[in-house]
Structures are given as C-alpha cells and as structure tokens.
BAMI-394830 format. One record per residue (C-alpha): z negated, y, x; residue in one letter; chain. Coordinates in nm, 4 decimals. Layout:
<rs>
{r {Z, Y, X}, "A", "A"}
...
</rs>
This chain:
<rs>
{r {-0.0591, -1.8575, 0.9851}, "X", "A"}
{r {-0.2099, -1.7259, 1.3373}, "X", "A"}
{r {-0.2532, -1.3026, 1.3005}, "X", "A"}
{r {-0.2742, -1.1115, 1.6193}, "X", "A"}
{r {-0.5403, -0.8375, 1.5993}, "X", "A"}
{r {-0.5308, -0.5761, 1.9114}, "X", "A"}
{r {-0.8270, -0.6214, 2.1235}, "X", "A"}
{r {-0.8387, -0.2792, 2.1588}, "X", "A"}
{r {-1.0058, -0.2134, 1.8189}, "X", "A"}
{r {-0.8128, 0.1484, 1.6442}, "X", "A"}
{r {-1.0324, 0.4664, 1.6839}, "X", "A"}
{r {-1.3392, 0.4848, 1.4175}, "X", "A"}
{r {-1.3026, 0.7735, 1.1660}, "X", "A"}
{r {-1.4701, 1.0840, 1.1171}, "X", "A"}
{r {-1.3333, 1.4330, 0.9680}, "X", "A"}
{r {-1.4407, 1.7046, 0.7451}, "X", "A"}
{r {-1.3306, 1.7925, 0.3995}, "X", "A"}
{r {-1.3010, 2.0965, 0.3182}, "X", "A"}
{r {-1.1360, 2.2527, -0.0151}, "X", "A"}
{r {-1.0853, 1.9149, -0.1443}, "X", "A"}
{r {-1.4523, 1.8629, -0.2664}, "X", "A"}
{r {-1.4836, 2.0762, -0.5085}, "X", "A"}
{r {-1.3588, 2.2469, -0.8451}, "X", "A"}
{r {-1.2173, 1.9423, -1.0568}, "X", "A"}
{r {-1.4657, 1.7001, -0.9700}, "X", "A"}
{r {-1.7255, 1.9348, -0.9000}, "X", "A"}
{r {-1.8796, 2.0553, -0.6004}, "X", "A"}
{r {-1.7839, 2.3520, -0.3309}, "X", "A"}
{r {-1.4234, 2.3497, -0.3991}, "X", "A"}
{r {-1.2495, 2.6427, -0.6266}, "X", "A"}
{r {-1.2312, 2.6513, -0.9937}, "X", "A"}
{r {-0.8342, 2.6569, -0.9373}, "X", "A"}
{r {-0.7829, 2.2903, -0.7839}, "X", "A"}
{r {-0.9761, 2.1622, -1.0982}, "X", "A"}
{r {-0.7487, 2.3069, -1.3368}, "X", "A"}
{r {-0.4365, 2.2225, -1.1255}, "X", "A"}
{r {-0.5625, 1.8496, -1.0789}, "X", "A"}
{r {-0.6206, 1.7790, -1.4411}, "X", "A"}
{r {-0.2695, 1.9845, -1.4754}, "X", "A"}
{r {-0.1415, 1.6555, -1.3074}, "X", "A"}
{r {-0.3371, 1.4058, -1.5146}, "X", "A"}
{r {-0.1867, 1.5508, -1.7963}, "X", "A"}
{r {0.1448, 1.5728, -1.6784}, "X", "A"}
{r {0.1715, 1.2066, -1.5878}, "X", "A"}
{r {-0.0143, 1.0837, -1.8796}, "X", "A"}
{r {0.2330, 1.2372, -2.0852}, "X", "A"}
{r {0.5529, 1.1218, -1.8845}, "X", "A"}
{r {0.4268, 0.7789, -1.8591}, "X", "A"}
{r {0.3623, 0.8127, -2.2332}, "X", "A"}
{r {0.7962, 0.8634, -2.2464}, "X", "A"}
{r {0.8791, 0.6365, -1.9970}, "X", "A"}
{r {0.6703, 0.3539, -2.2241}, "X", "A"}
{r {0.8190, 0.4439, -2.5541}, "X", "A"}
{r {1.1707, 0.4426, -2.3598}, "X", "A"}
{r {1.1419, 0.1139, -2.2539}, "X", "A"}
{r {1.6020, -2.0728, -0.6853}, "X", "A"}
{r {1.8736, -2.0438, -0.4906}, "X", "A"}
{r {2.1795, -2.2091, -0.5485}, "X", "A"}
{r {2.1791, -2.5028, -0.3230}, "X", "A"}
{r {2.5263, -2.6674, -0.2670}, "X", "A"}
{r {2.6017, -3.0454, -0.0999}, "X", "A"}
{r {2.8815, -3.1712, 0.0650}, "X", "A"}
{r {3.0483, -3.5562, 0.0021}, "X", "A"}
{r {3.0165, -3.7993, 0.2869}, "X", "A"}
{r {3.2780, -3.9146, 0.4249}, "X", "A"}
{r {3.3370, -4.3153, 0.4787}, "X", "A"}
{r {3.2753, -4.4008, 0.7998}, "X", "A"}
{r {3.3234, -4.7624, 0.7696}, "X", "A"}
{r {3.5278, -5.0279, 0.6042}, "X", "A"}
{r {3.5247, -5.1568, 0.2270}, "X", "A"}
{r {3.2539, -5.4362, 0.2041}, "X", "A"}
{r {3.0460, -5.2566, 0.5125}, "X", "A"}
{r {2.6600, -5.4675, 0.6340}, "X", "A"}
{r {2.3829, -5.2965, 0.4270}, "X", "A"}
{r {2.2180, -5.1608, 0.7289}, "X", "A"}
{r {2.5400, -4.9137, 0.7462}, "X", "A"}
{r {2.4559, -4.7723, 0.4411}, "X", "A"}
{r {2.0897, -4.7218, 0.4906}, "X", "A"}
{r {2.1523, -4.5540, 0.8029}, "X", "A"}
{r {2.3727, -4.3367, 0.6253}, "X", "A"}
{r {2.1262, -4.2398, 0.3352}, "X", "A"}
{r {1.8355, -4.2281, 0.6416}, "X", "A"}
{r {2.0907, -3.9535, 0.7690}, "X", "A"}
{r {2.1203, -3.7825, 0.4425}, "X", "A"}
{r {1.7504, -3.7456, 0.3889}, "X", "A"}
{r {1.7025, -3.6109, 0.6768}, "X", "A"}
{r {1.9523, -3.3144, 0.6548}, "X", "A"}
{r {1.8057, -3.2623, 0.2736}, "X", "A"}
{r {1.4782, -3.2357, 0.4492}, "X", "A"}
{r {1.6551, -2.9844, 0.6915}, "X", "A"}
{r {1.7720, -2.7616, 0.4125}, "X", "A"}
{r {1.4735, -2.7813, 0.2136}, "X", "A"}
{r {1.2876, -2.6322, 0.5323}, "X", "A"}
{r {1.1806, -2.2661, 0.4311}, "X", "A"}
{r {1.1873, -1.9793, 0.6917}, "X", "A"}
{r {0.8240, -1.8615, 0.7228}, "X", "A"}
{r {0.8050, -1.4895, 0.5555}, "X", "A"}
{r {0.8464, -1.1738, 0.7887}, "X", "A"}
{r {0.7719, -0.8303, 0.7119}, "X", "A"}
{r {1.0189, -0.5525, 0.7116}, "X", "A"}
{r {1.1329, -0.5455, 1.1024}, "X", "A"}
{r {1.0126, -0.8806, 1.1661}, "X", "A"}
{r {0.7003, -1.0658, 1.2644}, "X", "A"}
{r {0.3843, -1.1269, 1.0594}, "X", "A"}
{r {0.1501, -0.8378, 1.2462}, "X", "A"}
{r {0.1297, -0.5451, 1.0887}, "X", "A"}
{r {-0.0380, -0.3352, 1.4230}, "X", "A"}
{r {-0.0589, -0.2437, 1.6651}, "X", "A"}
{r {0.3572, -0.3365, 1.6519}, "X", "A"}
{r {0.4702, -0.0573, 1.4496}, "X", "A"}
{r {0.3632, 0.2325, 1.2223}, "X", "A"}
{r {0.4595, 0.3534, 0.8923}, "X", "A"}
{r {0.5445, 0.6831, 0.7158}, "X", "A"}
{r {0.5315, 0.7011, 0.3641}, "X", "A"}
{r {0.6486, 0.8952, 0.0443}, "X", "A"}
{r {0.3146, 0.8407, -0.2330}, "X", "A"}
{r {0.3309, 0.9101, -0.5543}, "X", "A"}
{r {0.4424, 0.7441, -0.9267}, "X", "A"}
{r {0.8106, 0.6937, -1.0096}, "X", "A"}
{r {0.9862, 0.9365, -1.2043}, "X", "A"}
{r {0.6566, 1.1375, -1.2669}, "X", "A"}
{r {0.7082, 1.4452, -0.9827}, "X", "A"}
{r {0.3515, 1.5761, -1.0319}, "X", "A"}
{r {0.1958, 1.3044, -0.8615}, "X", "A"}
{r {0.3813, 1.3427, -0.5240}, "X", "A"}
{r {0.6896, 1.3310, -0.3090}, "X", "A"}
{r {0.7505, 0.9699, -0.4603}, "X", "A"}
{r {0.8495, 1.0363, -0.7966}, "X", "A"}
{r {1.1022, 1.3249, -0.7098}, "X", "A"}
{r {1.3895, 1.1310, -0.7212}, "X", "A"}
{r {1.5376, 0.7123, -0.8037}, "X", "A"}
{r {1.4698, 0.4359, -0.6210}, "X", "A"}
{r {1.8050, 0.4858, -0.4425}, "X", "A"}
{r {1.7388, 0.8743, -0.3266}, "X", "A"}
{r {1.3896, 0.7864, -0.2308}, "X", "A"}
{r {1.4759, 0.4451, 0.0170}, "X", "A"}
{r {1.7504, 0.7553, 0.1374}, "X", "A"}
{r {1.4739, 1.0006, 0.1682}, "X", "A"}
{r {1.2460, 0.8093, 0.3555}, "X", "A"}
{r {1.4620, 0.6447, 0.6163}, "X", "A"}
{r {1.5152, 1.0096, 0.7358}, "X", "A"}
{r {1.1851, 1.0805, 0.7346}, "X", "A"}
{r {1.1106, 0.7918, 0.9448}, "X", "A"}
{r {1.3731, 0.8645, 1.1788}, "X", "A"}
{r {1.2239, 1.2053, 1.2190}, "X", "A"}
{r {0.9240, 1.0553, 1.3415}, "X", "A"}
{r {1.0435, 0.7736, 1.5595}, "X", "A"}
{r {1.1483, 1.0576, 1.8300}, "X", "A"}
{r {0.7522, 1.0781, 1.8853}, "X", "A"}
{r {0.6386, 0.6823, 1.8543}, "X", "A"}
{r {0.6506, 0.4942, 2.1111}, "X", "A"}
{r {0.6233, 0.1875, 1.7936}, "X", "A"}
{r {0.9316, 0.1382, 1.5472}, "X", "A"}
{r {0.8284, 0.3556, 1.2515}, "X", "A"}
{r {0.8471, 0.1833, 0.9091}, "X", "A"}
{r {0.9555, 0.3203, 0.5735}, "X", "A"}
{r {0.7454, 0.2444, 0.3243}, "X", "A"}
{r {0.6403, 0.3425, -0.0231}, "X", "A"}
{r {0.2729, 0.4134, -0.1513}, "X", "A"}
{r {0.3295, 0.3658, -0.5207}, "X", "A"}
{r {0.0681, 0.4970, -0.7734}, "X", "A"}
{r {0.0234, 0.1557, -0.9448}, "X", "A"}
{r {-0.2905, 0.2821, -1.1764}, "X", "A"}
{r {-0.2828, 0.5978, -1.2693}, "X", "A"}
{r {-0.6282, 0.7985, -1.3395}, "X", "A"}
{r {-0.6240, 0.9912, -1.6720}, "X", "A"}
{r {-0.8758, 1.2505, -1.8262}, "X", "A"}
{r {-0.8212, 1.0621, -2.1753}, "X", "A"}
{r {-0.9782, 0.7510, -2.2281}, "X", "A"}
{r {-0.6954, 0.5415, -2.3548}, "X", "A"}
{r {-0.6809, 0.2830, -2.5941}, "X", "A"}
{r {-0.9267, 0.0363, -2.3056}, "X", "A"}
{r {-1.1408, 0.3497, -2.3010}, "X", "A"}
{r {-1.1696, 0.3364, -1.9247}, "X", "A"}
{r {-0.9448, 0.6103, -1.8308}, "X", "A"}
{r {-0.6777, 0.4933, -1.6366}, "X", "A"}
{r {-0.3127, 0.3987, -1.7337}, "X", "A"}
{r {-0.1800, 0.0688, -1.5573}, "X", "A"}
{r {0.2092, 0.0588, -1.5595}, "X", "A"}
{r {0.3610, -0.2630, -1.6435}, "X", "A"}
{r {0.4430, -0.4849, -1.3665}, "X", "A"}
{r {0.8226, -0.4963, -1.4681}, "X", "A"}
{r {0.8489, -0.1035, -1.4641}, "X", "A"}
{r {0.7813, -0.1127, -1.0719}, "X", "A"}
{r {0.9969, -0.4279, -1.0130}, "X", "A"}
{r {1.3162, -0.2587, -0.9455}, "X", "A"}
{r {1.1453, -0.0313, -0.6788}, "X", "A"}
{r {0.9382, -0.3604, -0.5298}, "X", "A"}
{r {1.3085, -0.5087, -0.5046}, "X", "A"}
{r {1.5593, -0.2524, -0.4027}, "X", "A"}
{r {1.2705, -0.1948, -0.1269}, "X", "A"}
{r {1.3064, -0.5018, -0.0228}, "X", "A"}
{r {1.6482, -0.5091, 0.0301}, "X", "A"}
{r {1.6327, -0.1696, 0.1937}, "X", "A"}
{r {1.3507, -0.2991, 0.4695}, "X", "A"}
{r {1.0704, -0.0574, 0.3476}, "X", "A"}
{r {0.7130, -0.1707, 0.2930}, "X", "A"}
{r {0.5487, -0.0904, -0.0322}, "X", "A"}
{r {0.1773, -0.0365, -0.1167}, "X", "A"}
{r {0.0633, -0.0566, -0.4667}, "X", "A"}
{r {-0.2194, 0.2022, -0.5241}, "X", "A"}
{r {-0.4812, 0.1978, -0.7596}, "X", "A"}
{r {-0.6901, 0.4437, -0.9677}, "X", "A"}
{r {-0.9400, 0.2082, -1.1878}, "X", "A"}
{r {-1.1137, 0.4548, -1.3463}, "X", "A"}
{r {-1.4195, 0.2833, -1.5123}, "X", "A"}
{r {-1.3110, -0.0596, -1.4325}, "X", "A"}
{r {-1.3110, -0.2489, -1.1237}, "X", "A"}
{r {-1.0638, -0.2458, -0.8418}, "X", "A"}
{r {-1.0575, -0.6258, -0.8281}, "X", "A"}
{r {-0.9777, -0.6552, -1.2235}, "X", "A"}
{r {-0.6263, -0.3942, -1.1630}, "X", "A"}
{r {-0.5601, -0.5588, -0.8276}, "X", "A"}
{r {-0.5500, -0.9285, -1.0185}, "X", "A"}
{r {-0.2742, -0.8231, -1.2547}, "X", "A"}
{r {-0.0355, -0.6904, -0.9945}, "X", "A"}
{r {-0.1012, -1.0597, -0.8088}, "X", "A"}
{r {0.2707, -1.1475, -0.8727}, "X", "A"}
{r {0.3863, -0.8595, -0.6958}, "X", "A"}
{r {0.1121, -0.8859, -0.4381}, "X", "A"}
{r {0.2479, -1.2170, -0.3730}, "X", "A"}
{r {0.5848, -1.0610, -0.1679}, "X", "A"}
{r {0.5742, -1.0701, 0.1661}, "X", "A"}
{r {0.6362, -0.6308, 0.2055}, "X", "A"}
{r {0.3565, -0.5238, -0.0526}, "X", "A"}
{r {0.0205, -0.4504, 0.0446}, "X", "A"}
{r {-0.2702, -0.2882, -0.1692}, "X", "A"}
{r {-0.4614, 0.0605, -0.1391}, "X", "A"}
{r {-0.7941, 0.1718, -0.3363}, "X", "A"}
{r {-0.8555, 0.5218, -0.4218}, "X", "A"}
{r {-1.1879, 0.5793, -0.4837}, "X", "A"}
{r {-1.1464, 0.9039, -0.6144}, "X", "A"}
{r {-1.0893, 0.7820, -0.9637}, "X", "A"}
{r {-1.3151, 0.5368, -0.9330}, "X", "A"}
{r {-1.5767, 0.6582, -1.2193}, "X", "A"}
{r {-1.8953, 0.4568, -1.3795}, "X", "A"}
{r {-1.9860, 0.4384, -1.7601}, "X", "A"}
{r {-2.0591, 0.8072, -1.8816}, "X", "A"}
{r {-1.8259, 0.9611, -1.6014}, "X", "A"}
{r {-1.4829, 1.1503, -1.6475}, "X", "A"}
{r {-1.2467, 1.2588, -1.4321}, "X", "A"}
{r {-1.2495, 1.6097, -1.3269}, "X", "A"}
{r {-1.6635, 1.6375, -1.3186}, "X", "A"}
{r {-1.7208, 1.4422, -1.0600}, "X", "A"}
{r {-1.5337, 1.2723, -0.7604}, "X", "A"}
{r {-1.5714, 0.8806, -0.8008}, "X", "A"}
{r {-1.6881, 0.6488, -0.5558}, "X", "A"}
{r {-1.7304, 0.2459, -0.4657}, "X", "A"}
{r {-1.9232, 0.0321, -0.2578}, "X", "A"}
{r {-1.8428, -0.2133, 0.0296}, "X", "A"}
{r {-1.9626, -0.4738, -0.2154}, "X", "A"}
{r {-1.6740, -0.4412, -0.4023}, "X", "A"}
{r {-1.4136, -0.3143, -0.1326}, "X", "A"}
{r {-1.5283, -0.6712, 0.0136}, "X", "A"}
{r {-1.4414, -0.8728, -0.3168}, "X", "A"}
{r {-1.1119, -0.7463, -0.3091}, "X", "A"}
{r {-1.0494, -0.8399, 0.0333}, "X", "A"}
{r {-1.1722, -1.1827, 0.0330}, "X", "A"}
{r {-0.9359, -1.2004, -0.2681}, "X", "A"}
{r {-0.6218, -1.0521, -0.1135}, "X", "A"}
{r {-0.6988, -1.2305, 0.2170}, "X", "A"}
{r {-0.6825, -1.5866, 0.0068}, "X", "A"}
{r {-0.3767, -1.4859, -0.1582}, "X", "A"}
{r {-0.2180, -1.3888, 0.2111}, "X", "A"}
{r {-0.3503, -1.7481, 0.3014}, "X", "A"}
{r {-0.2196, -1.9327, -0.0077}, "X", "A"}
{r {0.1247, -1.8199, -0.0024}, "X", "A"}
{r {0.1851, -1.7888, 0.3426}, "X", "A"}
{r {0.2438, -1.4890, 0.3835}, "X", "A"}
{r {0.2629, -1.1988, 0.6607}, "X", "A"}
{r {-0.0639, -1.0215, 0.7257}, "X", "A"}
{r {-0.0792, -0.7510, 0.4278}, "X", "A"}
{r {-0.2071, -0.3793, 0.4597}, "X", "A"}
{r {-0.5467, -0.2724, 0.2839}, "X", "A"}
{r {-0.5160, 0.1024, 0.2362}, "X", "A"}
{r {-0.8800, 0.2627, 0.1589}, "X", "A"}
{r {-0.8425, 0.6565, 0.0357}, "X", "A"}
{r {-1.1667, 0.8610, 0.1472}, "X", "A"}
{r {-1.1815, 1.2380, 0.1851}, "X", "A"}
{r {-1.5914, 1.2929, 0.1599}, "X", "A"}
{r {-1.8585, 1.0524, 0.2604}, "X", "A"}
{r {-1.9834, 0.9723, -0.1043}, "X", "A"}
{r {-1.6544, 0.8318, -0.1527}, "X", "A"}
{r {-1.7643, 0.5127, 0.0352}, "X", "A"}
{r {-2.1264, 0.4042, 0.0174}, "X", "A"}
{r {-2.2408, 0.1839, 0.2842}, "X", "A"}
{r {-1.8904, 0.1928, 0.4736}, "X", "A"}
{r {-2.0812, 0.0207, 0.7466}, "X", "A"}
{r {-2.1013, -0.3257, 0.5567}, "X", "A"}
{r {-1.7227, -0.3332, 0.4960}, "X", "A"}
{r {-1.6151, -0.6424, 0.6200}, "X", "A"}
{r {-1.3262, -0.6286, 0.8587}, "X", "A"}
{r {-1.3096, -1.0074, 0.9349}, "X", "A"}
{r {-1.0112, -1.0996, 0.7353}, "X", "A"}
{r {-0.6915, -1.1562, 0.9570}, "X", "A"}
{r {-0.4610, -1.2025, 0.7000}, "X", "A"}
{r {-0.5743, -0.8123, 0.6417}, "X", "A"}
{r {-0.4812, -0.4859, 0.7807}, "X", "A"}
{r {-0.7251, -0.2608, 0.6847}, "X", "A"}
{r {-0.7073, 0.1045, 0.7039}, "X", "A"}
{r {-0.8718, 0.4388, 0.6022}, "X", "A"}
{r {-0.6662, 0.6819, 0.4828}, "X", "A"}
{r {-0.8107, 1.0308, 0.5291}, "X", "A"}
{r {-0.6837, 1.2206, 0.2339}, "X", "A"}
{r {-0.8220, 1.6193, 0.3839}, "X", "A"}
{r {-0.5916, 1.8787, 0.2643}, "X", "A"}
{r {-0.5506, 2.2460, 0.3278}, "X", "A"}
{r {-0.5371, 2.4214, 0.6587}, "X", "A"}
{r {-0.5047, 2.2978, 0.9927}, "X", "A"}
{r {-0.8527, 2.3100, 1.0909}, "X", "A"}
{r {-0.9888, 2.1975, 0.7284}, "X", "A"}
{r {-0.7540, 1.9031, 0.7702}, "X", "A"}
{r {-0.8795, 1.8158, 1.1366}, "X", "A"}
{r {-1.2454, 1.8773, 1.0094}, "X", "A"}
{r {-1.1956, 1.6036, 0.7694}, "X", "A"}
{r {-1.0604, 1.3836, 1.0295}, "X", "A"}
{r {-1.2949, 1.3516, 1.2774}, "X", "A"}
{r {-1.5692, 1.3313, 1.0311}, "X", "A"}
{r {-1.4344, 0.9921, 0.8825}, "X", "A"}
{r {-1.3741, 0.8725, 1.2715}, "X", "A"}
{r {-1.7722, 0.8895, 1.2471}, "X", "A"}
{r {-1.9480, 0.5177, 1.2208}, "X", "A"}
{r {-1.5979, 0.3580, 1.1452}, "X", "A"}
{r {-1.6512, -0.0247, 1.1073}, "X", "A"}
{r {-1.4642, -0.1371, 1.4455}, "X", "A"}
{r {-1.1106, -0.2611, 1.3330}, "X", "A"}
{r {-1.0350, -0.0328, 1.0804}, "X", "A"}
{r {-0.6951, 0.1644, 1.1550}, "X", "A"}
{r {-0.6862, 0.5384, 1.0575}, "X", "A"}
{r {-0.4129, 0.7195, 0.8386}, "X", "A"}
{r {-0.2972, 1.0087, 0.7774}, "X", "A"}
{r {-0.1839, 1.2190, 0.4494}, "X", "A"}
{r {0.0166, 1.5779, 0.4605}, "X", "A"}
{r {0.0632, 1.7131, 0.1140}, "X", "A"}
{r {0.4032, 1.9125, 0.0571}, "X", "A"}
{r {0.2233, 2.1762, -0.1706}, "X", "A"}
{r {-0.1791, 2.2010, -0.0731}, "X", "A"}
{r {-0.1140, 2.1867, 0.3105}, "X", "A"}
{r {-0.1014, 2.5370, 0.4943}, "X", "A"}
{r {0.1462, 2.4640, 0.6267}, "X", "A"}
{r {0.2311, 2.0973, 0.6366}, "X", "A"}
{r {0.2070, 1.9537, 0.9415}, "X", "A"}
{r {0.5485, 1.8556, 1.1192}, "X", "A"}
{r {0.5961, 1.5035, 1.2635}, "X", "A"}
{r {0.5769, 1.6353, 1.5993}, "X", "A"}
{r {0.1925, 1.8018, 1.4869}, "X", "A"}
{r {0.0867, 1.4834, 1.3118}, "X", "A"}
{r {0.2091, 1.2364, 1.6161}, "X", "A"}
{r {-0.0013, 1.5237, 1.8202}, "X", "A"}
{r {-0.3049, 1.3990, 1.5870}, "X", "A"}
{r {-0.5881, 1.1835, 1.7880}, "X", "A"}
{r {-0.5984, 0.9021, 1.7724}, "X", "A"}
{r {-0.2533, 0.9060, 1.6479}, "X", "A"}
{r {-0.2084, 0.8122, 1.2862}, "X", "A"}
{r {-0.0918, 0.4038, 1.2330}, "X", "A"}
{r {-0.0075, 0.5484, 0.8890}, "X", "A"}
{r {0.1643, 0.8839, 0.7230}, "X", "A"}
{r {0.1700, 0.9522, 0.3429}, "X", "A"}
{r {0.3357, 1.2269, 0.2011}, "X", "A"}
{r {0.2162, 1.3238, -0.1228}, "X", "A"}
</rs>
C-alpha cells in the first residue's frame, strides 16, 4: 500500500513546561500536583480493581439457471463453471481498508480532536466520564465545534488509556495495570461503527513499550486504531512513580515503530498514527535519532504543557525546537489544570496549528 506523506514536512516542536515538572515526580513544580497526581493513581487503581472483580461473513450463492438443453456438449458446461469461478473470485475480492472518512493517509487530509482518558474511571480524563454511547455523542460535538475553524474534516477520535501507571507495584511488580483486551473491545467496536479513530495509550511503567504494545496487536490490527507512548510513566528498575518523571530513548521509540510499521504492512492496512507524549526535554533522550522513515506511520508529538496560557505556549515552542522533520505536532487542553482551557477557536489560533487535540 502506497502512503502519501506532505512534502511540506509539519512544523518541528519546541515549547516550555512550566508547572507540569515538578511536585509528583519531582522537580520545580508544587507539592500540590504531586499529591493530586498520585490522588489519580489511586483512584484508578482502585476502580480498575472493581471493574476486574465485576467482570466471516455470511456469504450466500445463487442456483444457475439451465441455459441449454438436456444432454448439452461438455464445453457448455465448462464454460459455465469457467463463469462461476470467476464471479466466486469476484466476491471473494476484499475492499482494501479505509480509515474513518476514507482514504489510507492520515495527514495532511484531516485532523483529529480527541476525548483521553480510561473508561469508566473519571479521574483520568474527559474519556471515562460517561459510556461508550455518551462519549461517541460527546465527541462528535466537539468535533463539530472545531470544524468551523479547519479548513481539513476534523475527526473524532478516542485516546484510550490502554496501560495504566500505578504507584503500587502489582502482582508483575512493574507498576502499571494493563486492562484486558476484551474490556476495551466494545469501545474499539462501537467506535468503529460510529467513524471515530481510536488510539490505545500506554503507561509501561518498568517494562518496555514494545512488550505492552505486542499484547494489544489484535486490536492494533483494525484499520481505526493507532498507538501512543507516554513516557511519563516510563520508569527504570529502582524508580516509582511520583519521584521522578520517566523517560525513553529513540532506541526504543524506534523498535516500536519498525514493529507497528510491519504490522501496517502485513495486514494491509491504512497508515496508523504514532502518538509520542513529551512535556520536558528529559522525557525524550536523543529525539534527534527518532526515525521518521516509516510510511505506514504517522508520527506525532503530543505536547502535554498545562496551566496558563503563556505556560502552555512556553511548552510549545520549546518542543518545536530540533523536531526530527516529519513529525506532526499535537495539542492537549486539560478541563481542570488549564487556566482557562483554551476554546477551539484559541487552539485552531495555535501555530503551527495542532494536526491533533486531546482533551484530558
């Protein structure tokens, strides 16, 4: 499958953080967003910890009719079953997979707004406030709120919380929760059927993004579900959430990519999206070497800056800085840490402007 990729290579990053680098994981931020963050650990641990304790198409054929005489030549009747093989062959012909909208680009051809977050957990964003049914509801209106400023259809889409990062070790010891597969199903389906993209995001904790991205493969393998890596809750041996902000290489952003990219190849599928979360420059080591060359891939930087205007645009154009050229840039507003949060008319107003809104 041939991927377009605009010439015109998206905007490098660059932004400042400000009161997100600091308190819980340590560093300049308040004491205050340390307890409230491990606040939300706990909160999710514990109703993930409830929700776990809770719980080929039909093909049809039509008769032949006789066109010919009883006692008919032979050659009559392999012309006939030449015929029929050839309208089995027909049938058996499988549309090649689209994304939600159509085509098999991801951008420059549209953009995408977003609720993140975990189902039915509210703590960890906009996501998990209501069902699957509210939320496809929730986020059509959202998008239509935006198209009035995009030039580009806006997509719905979902950022699902796949992984999620807890300040208890867990039975695997390496702090992080994965939710079965069949939990997120019915949101991967009705999705789906409602036209909005999904992105499965993960928070490894000491293990390895490519190790939690393998055991979602099955619902990697649909044609509307892409992958994000926070690195945030990315932590070595030793490490624990809340004293220190994680962080991963390009080595292993790369390993992941290669993978997804072969999995977009093998099942012929639409280019996917590669979300990567950064808010400080730790977060990323040797962002240069990232490599960008996939074009089954979509790869993007989220810039996850929260707070006030100006802390938010700080952020921003510090992670425009020494962007690896075609890398697209996102955008997150948070419903509770923003001051205010930005409208879609103020985050359209954003330069470059955003291929990709989260609200969390």
């Amino acid at each position: 499958m041939h991927f377009h990729r605009d010439p015109a290579a998206p905007a490098s990053p660059a932004g400042a953080q400000p009161d997100r680098t600091g308190g819980l994981f340590g560093g300049p931020v308040r004491p205050h967003w340390a307890k409230a963050r491990l606040a939300l650990l706990l909160v999710a641990a514990l109703a993930l910890g409830a929700c776990a304790d809770g719980e080929g198409p039909e093909g049809t054929t039509e008769e032949a009719e006789a066109t010919g005489a009883e006692g008919s030549g032979q050659g009559e009747e392999d012309s006939d079953e030449e015929q029929g093989g050839q309208e089995d062959s027909e049938e058996d012909q499988v549309e090649p997979a689209e994304l939600p909208g159509g085509g098999d680009t991801l951008f420059p051809d549209r953009r995408f707004v977003a609720l993140y977050g975990t189902p039915e957990v509210p703590a960890l964003g906009a996501l998990g406030e209501q069902d699957v049914d509210e939320a496809i509801t929730r986020i059509d209106g959202k998008a239509e709120e935006y198209q009035e400023y995009s030039e580009e259809p806006v997509q719905p889409a979902f950022e699902i919380i796949t992984t999620v990062a807890t300040e208890a070790p867990g039975p695997d010891g390496d702090h992080t929760r994965e939710i079965d597969p069949e939990t997120l199903r019915p949101w991967i389906e009705a999705a789906e059927e409602a036209g909005v993209y999904v992105v499965l995001d993960l928070q490894p904790g000491r293990t390895d993004f490519l190790s939690q991205a393998q055991a979602y493969e099955d619902l990697l393998a649909a044609p509307h579900v892409g992958l994000a890596l926070d690195p945030e809750w990315r932590i070595g041996p030793g490490q624990v959430h809340g004293q220190q902000i994680g962080s991963v290489d390009a080595e292993e952003i790369n390993e992941v990519s290669a993978w997804l990219a072969e999995l977009t190849a093998e099942h012929e599928l639409p280019q996917k999206m590669l979300i990567l979360h950064q808010f400080t420059d730790a977060m990323i080591t040797d962002r240069a070497n990232i490599d960008t060359a996939h074009e089954e891939l979509a790869i993007t930087l989220h810039a996850d800056g929260h707070g006030t205007p100006g802390s938010k645009m700080e952020t921003w154009e510090r992670l425009r800085q020494g962007l690896p050229e075609g890398i697209w840039m996102a955008w997150k507003n948070f419903h509770r840490q923003d001051r205010p949060t930005f409208t879609p008319e103020e985050t359209y107003e954003v330069e470059p402007t955003p291929w990709f809104v989260s609200y969390q």
